[in-house]
N, C-alpha and C positions, 0 to 999 in steps of 0.2 A: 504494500500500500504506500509506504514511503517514496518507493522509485516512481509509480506515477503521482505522485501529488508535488515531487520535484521536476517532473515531466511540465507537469500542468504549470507551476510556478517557471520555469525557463520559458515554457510557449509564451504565455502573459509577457514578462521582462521583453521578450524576442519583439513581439507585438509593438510593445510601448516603447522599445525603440527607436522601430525601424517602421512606425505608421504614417510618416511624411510621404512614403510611396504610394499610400493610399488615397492620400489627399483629392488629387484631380478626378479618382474615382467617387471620390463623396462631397463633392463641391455642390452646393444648390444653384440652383437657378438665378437666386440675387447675387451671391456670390461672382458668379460666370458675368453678369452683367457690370458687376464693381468691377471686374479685372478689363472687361473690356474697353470700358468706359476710361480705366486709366489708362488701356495701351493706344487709347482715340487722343487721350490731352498729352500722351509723353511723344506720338508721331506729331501730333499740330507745332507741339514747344519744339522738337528737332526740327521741324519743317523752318518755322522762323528762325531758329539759328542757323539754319544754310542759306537764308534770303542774306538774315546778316552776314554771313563769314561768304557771299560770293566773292568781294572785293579782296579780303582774307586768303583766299582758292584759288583766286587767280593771281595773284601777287606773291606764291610760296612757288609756283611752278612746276613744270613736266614732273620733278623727280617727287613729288611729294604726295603721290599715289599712295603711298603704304600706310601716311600718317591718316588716312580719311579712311583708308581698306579698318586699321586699328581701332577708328572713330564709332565707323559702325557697329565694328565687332561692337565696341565698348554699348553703345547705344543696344545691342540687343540684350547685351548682359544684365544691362539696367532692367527691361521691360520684362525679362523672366525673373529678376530677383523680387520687381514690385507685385509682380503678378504669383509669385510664392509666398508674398508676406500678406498677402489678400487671402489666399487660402487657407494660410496658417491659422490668421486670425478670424476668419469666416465661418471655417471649418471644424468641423467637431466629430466622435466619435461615444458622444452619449447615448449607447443603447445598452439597453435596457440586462439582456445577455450579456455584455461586455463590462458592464459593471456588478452584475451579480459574478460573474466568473474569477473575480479577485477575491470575492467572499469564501471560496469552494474548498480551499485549504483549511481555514479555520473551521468549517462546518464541517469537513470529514472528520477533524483530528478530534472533535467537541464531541459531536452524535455518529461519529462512525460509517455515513452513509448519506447520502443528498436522497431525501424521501421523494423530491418529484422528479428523481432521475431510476427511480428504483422501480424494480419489475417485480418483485416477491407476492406483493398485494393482487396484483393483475393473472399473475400465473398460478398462483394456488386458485384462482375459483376456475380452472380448467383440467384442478384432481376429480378424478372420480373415487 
């Protein structure tokens, strides 16, 4: 009984983690909408800073292709970090299973058995 009830306590740890991976799979719908809406005002704000830095762009010359290639990198970096920290704090993983399952340790080691996980009750009224 120890080795799964340290089973179940690694899985939980493993879970609480490493649940960032889950995120975009449990994003709501307002959520998706906040993130969009920021990657609408962080392309507009880029946009105006290339109106402003033309003069900038074209006064650094031919060789300075890399610094703009880095720029954007940089500029997409941004739009996946904001659009992480949206989900981070959007997103949640309160159900209802997943916080009794942190309880499941102390309730076996207490009562020995999770009663509404138990078959005993169900399968003795099938003796004859």
């Amino acid at each position: 009984m120890a080795e799964t009830l340290a089973y179940l306590d690694n899985y939980l740890k493993g879970f609480h983690d490493n649940k960032e991976v889950f995120l975009e799979f449990r994003q709501s719908k307002t959520s998706k909408r906040k993130a969009e809406a920021q990657d609408k005002q962080l392309r507009k704000r880029h946009a105006e800073e290339d109106v402003d830095g033309i003069t900038l762009r074209n006064s650094m010359g031919s060789g300075s292709k890399s610094k703009w290639q880095c720029l954007e990198i940089a500029r997409k970096e941004e739009c996946k970090d904001q659009r992480l920290e949206i989900m981070e704090r959007e997103t949640h993983f309160n159900y209802p299973k997943m916080h009794l399952a942190m309880h499941f340790h102390d309730q076996v080691i207490r009562f020995d058995n999770l009663l509404m996980y138990s078959t005993e009750i169900s399968e003795s009224s099938y003796q004859t």
